[in-house]
Each structure stands twice: as C-alpha cells, then as structure tokens.
Biopython code that builds the backbone (N, CA, C, O; Angstrom):
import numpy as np
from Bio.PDB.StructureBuilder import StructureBuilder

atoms = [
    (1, "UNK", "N", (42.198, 32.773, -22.828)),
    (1, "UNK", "CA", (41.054, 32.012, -22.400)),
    (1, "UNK", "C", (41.508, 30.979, -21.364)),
    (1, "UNK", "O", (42.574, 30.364, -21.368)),
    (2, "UNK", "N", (40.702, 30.913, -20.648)),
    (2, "UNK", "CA", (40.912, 29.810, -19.552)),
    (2, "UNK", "C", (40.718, 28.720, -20.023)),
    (2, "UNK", "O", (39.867, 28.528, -20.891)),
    (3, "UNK", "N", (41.636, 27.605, -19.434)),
    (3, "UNK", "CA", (41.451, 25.997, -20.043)),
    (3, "UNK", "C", (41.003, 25.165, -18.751)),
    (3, "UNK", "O", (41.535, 25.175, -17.640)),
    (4, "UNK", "N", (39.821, 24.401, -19.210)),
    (4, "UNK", "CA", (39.551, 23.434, -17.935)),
    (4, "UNK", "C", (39.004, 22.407, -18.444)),
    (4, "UNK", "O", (38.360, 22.424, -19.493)),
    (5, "UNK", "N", (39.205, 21.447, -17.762)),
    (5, "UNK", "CA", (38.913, 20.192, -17.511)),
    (5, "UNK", "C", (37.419, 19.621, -17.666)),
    (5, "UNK", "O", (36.528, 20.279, -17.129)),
    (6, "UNK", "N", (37.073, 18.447, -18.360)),
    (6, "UNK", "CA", (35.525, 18.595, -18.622)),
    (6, "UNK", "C", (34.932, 17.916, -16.991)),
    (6, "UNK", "O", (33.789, 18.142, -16.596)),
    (7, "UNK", "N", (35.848, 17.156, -16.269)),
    (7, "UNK", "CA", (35.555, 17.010, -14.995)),
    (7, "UNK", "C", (35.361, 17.788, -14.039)),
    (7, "UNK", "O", (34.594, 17.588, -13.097)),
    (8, "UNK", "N", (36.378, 19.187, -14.311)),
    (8, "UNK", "CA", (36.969, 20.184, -13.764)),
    (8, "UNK", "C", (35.257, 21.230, -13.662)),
    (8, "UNK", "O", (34.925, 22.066, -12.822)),
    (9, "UNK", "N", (34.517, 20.726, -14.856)),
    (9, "UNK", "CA", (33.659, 22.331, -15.524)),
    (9, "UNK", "C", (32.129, 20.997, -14.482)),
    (9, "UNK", "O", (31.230, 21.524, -13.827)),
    (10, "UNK", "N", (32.179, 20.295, -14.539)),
    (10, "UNK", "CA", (31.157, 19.677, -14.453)),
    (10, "UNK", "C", (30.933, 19.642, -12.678)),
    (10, "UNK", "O", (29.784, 19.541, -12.249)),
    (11, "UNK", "N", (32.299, 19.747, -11.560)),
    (11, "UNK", "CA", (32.045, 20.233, -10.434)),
    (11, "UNK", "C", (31.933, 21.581, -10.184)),
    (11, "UNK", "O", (31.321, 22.068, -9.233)),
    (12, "UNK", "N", (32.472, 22.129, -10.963)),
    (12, "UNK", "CA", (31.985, 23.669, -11.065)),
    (12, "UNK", "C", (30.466, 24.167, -11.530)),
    (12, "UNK", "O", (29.788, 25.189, -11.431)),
    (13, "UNK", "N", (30.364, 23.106, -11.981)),
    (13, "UNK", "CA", (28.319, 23.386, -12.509)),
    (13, "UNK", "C", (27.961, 22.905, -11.535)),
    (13, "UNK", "O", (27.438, 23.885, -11.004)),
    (14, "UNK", "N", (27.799, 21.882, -10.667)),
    (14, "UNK", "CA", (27.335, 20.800, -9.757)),
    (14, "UNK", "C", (27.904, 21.662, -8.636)),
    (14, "UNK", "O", (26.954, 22.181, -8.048)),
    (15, "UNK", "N", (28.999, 22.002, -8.134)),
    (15, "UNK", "CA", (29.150, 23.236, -6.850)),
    (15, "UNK", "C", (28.132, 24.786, -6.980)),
    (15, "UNK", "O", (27.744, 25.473, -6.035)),
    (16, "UNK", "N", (27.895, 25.010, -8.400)),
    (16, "UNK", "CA", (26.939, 26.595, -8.366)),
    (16, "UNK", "C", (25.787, 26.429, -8.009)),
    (16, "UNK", "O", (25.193, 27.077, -7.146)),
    (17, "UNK", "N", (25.161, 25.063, -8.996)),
    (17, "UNK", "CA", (23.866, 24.727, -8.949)),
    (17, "UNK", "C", (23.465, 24.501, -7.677)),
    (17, "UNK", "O", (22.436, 25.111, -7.387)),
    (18, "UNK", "N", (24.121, 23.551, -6.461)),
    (18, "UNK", "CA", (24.114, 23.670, -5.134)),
    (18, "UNK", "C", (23.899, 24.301, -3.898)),
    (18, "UNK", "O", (23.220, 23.930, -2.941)),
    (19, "UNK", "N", (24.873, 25.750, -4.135)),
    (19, "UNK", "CA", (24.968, 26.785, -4.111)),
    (19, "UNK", "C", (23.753, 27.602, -4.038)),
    (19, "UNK", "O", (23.314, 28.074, -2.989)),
    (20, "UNK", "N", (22.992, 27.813, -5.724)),
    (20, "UNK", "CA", (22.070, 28.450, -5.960)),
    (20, "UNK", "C", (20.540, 27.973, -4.920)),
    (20, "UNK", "O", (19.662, 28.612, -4.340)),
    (21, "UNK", "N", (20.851, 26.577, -5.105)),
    (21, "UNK", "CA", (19.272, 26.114, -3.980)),
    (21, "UNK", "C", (19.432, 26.219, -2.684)),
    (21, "UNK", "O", (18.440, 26.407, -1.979)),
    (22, "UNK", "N", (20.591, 26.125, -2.177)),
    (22, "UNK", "CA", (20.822, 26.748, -0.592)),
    (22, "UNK", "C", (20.314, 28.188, -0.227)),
    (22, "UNK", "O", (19.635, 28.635, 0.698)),
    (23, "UNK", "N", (21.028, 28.827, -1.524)),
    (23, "UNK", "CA", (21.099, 30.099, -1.076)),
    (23, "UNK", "C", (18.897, 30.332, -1.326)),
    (23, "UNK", "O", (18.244, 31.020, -0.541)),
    (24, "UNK", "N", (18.360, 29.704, -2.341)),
    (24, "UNK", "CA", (16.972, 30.025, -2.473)),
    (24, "UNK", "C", (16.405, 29.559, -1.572)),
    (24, "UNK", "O", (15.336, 30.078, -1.251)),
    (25, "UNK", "N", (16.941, 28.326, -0.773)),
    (25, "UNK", "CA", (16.136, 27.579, 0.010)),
    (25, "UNK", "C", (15.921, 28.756, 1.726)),
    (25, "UNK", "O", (14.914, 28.908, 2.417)),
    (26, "UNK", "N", (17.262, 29.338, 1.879)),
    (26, "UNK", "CA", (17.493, 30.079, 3.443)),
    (26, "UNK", "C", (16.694, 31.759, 2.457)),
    (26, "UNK", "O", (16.944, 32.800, 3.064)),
    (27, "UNK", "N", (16.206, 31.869, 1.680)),
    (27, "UNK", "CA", (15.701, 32.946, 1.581)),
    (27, "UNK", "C", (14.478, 32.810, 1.212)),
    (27, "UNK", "O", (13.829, 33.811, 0.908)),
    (28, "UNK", "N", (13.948, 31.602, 1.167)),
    (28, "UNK", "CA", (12.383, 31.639, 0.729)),
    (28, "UNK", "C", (11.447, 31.318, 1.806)),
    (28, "UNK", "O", (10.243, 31.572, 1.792)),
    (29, "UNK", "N", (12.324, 30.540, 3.060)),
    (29, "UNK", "CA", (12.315, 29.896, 4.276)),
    (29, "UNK", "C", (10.755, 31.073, 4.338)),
    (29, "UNK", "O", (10.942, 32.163, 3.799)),
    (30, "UNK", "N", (9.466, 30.856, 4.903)),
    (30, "UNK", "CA", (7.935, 31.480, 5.284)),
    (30, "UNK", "C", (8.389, 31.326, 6.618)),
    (30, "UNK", "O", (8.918, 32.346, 7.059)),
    (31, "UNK", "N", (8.346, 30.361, 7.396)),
    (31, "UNK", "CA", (8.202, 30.251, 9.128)),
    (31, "UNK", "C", (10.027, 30.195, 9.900)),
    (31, "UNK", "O", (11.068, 29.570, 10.102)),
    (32, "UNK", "N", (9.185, 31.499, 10.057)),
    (32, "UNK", "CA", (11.071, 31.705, 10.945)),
    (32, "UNK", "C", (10.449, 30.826, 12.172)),
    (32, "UNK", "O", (9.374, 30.257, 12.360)),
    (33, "UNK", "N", (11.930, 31.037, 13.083)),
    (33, "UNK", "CA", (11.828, 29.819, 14.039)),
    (33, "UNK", "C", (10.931, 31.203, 15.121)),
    (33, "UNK", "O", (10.972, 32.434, 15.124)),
    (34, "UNK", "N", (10.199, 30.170, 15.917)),
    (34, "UNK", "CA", (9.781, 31.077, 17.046)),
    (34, "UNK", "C", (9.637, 30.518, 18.405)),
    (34, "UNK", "O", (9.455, 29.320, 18.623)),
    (35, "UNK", "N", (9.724, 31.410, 19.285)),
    (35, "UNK", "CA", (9.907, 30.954, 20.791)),
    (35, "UNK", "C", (8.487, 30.552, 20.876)),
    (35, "UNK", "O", (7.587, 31.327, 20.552)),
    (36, "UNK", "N", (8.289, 29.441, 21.275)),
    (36, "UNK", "CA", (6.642, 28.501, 21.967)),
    (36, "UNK", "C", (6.814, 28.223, 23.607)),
    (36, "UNK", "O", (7.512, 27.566, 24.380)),
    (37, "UNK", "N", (5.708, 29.167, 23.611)),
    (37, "UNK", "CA", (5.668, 29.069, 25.237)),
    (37, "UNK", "C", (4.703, 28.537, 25.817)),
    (37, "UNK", "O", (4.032, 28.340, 24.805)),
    (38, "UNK", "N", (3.919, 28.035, 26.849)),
    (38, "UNK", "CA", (3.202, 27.524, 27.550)),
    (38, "UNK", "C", (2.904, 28.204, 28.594)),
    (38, "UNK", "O", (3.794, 28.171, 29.443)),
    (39, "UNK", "N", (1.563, 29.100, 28.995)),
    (39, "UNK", "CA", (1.502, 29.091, 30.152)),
    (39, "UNK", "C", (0.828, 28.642, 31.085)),
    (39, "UNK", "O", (-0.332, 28.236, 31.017)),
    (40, "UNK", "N", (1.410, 28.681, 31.870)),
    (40, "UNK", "CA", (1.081, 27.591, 32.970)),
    (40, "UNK", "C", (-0.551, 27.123, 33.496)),
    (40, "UNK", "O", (-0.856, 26.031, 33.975)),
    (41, "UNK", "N", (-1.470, 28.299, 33.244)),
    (41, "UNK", "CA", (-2.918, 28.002, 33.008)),
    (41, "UNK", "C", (-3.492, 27.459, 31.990)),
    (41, "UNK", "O", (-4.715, 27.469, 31.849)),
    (42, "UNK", "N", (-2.685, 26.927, 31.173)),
    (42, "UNK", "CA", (-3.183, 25.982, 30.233)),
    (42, "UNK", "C", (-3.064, 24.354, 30.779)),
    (42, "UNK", "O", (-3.707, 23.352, 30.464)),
    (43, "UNK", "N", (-2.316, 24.496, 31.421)),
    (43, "UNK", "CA", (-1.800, 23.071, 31.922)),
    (43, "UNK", "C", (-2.545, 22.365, 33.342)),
    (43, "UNK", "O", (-2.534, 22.796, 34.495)),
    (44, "UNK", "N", (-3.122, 21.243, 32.842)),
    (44, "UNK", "CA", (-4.022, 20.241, 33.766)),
    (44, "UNK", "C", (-3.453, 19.530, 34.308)),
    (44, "UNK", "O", (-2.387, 19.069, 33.900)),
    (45, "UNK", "N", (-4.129, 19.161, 35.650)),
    (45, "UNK", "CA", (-2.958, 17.463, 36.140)),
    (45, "UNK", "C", (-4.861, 17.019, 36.886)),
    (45, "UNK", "O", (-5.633, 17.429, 37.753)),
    (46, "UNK", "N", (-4.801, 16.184, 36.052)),
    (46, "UNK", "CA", (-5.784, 15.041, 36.362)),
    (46, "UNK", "C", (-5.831, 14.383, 37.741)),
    (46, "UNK", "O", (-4.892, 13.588, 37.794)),
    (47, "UNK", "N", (-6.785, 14.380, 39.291)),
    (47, "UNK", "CA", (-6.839, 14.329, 39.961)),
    (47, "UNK", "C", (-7.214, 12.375, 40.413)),
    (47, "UNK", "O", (-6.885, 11.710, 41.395)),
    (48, "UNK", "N", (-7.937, 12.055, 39.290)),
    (48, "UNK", "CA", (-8.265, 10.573, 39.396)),
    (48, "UNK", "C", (-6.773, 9.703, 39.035)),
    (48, "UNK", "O", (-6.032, 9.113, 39.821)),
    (49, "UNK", "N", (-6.632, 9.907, 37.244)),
    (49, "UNK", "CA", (-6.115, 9.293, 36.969)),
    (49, "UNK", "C", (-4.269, 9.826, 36.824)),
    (49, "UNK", "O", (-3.494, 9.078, 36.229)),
    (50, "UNK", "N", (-3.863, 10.904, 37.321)),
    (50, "UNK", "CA", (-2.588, 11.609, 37.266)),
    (50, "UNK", "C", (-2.219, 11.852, 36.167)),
    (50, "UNK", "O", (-1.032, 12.173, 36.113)),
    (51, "UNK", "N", (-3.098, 11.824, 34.623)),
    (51, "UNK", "CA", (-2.597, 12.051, 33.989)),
    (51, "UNK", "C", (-2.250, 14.048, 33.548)),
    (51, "UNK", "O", (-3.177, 14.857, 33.590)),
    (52, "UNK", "N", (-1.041, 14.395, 33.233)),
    (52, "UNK", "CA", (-1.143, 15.926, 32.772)),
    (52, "UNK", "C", (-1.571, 16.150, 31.639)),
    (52, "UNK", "O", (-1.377, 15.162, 30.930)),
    (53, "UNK", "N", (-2.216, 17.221, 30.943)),
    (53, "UNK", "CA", (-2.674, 17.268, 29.808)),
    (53, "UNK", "C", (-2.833, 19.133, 29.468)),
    (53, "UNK", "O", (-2.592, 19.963, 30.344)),
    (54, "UNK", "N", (-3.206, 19.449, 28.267)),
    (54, "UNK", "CA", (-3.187, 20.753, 27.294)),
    (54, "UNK", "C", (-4.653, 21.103, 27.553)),
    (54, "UNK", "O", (-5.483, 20.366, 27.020)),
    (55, "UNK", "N", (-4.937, 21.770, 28.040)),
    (55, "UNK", "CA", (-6.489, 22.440, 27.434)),
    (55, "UNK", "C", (-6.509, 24.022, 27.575)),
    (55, "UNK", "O", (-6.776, 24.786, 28.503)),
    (56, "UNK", "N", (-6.088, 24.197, 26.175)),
    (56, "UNK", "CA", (-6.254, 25.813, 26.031)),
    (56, "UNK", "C", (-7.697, 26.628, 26.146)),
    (56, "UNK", "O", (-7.726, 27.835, 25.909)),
    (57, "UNK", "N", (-8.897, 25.891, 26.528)),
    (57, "UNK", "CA", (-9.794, 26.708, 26.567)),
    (57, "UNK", "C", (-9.944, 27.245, 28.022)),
    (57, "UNK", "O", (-10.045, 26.429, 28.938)),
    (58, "UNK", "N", (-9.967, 28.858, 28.325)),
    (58, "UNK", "CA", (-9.744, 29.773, 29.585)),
    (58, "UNK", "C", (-11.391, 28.991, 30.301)),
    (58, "UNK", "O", (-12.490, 29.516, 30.120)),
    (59, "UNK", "N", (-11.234, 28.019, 30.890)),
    (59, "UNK", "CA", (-12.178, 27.531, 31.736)),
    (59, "UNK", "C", (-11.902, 27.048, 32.945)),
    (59, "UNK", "O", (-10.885, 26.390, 33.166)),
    (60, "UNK", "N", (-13.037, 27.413, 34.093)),
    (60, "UNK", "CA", (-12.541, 26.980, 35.393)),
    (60, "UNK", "C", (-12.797, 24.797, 35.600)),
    (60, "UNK", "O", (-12.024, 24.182, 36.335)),
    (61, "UNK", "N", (-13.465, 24.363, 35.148)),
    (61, "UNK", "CA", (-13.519, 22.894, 34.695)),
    (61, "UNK", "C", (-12.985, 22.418, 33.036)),
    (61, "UNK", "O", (-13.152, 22.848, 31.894)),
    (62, "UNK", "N", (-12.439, 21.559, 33.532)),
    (62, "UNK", "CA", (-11.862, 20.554, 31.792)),
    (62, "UNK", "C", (-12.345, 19.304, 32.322)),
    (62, "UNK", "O", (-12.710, 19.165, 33.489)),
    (63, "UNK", "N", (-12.343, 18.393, 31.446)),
    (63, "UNK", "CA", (-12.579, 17.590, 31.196)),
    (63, "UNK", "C", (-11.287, 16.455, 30.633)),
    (63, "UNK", "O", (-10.915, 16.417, 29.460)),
    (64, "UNK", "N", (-10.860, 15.788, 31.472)),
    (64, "UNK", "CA", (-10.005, 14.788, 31.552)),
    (64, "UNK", "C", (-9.906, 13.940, 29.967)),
    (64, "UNK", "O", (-10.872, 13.223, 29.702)),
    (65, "UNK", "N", (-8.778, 14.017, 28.946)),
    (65, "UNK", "CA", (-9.008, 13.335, 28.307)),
    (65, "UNK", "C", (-8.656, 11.807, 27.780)),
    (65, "UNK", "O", (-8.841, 11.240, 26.703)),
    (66, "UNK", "N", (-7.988, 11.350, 29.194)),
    (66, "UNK", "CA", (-8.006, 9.471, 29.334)),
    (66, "UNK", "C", (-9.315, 8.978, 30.083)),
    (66, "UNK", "O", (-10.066, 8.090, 29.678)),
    (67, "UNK", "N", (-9.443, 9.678, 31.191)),
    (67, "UNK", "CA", (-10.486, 9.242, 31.844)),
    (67, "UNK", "C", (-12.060, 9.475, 31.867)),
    (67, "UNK", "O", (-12.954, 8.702, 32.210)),
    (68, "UNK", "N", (-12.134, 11.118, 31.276)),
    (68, "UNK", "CA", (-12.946, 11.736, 31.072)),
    (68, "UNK", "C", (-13.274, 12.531, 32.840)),
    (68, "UNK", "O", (-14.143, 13.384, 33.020)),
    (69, "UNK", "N", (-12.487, 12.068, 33.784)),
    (69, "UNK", "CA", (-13.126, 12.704, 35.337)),
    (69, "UNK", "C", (-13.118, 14.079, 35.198)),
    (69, "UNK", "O", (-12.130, 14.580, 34.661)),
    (70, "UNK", "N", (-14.215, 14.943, 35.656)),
    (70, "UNK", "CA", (-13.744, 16.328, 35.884)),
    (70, "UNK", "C", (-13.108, 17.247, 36.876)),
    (70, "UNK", "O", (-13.501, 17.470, 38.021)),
    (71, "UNK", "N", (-12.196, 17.684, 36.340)),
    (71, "UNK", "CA", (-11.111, 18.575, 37.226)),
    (71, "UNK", "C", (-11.164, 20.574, 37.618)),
    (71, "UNK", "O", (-11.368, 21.312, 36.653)),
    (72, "UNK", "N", (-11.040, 20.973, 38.501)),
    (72, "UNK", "CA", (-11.000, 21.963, 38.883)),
    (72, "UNK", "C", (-9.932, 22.592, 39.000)),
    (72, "UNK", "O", (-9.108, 22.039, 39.728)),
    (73, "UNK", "N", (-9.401, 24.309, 38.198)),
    (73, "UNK", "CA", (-8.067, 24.512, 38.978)),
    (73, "UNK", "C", (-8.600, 25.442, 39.636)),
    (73, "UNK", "O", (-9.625, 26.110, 39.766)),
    (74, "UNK", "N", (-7.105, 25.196, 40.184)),
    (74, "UNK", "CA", (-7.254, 25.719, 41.886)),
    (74, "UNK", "C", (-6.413, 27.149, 41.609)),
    (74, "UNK", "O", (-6.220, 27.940, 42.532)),
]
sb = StructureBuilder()
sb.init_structure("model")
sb.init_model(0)
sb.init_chain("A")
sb.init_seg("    ")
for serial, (resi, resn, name, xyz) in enumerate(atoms, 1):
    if name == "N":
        sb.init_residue(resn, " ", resi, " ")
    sb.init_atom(name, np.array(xyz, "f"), 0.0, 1.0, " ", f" {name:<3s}", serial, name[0])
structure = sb.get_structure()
C-alpha cells in the first residue's frame, strides 16, 4: 500500500478537484469564439455633427443619433 502524507493527500484532492472544473468548464464552454465583422454599409459618418455611428437597418437615410440630423449614403 502506498503511504502518504495527510498534507500530501489533501493537495492531491485540491489538484484533481481543480483539474476536474477546468476540464468541465473548456467542455461545457456554449459560445465558441467567433469572427465579428462589420460591413462597411452599416457604418454612418454624420455630416453635421462628425459623429460615426452603427445602423444596421439596410436604409438609404438614418437618422443621426447625437444630433438627430439626417444623413444620406452615398
């Protein structure tokens, strides 16, 4: 029989247990990483106030959202 140490048995419980939630944590992981892209027709540049901004809706006018001015792309 093997002889060990009660310090010896207690990092050996405390190294498995460790162990065990790593290993559950990288296998339960739902959202793998993913490439986020932008394209470039989503993206506004505000003609009054210069600000750039997001507007994913496929429209030829947005609507500025510091200033509220309306913008056209070109």
């Amino acid at each position: 029989m093997i002889s060990i140490d009660f310090s010896q048995a207690i990092a050996l419980y405390i190294f498995i247990f460790i162990d065990a939630i790593l290993i559950f944590w990288i296998f339960s992981r739902k959202q793998k990483d993913k490439d986020l892209t932008l394209d470039a027709k989503f993206i506004w540049f505000c003609s009054v106030c210069t600000y750039t901004y997001i507007n994913t809706r496929e429209e030829a006018i947005s609507t500025c959202p510091r200033c509220g001015n309306y913008n056209k792309k070109n």
